[in-house]
Every structure is written in structure tokens, then in C-alpha cells.
C-alpha positions as CSV (number, residue, x, y, z in Angstrom):
1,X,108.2,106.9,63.0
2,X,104.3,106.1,63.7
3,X,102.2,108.7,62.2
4,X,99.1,110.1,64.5
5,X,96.2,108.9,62.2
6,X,93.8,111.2,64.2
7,X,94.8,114.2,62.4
8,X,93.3,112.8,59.0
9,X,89.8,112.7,61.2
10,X,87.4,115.6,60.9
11,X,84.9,117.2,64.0
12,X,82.6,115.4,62.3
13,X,84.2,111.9,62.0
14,X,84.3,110.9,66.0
15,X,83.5,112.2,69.4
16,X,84.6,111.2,72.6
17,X,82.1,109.6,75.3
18,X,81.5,110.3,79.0
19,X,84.2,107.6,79.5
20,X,86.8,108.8,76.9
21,X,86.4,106.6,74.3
22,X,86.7,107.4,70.7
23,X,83.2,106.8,69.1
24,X,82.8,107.4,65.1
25,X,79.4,108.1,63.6
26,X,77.2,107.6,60.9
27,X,79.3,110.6,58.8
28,X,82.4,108.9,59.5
29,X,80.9,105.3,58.6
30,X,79.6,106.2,55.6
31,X,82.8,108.0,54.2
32,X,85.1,105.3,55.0
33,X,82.1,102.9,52.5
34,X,82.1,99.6,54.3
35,X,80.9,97.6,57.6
36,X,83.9,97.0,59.7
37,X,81.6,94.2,61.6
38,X,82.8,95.8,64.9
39,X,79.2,96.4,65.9
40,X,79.6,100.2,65.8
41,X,76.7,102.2,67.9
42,X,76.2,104.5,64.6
43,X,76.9,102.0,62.6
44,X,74.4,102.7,59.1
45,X,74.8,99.5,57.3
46,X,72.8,97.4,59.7
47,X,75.4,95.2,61.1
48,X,74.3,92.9,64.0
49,X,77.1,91.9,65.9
50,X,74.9,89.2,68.3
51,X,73.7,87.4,64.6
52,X,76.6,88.1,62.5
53,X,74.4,89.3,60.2
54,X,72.5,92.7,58.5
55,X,69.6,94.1,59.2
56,X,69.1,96.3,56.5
57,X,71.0,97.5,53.6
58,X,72.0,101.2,52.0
């Protein structure tokens, strides 16, 4: 059986976009403790997708 791994999400964990996609913020970033190097939009490390790279550090 799969287990829906939304429900261990809070309201402040994600939101969903004009388009319906599933966007996780800062809070959420920050809770999980590590870059994903996905090149999230709230992403709070500094991770530059384009450069592989950071821009700033915590």
C-alpha cells in the first residue's frame, strides 16, 4: 500500500500555484535542513540552479 505523504505536510509547509502545482517555502525548506538542488523559488540556502552553485549560506 503507498502511503499519501501529503498528510505529514503542514498549511505552512506548501501552497498550491495559479497552475496547481505544489510549491514548498522557506518554512518547509528550512525544517526539512538541506538544499535539495532542485532550484526551489523559496529556496533559503542560496542554491543557483543555472551555476550549480550557492550564493549565500545560513
Amino acid at each position: 500500500m503507498i502511503e499519501n505523504k501529503l498528510n505529514n505536510f503542514s498549511e505552512e509547509d506548501y501552497y498550491i500555484n495559479e497552475v496547481g502545482y505544489r510549491v514548498f517555502t522557506e518554512h518547509y525548506h528550512l525544517k526539512r535542513g538541506y538544499c535539495c538542488k532542485s532550484g526551489c523559488k523559496h529556496c533559503p540556502y542560496g542554491y543557483d540552479k543555472k551555476t550549480d552553485s550557492f550564493k549565500n549560506n545560513i
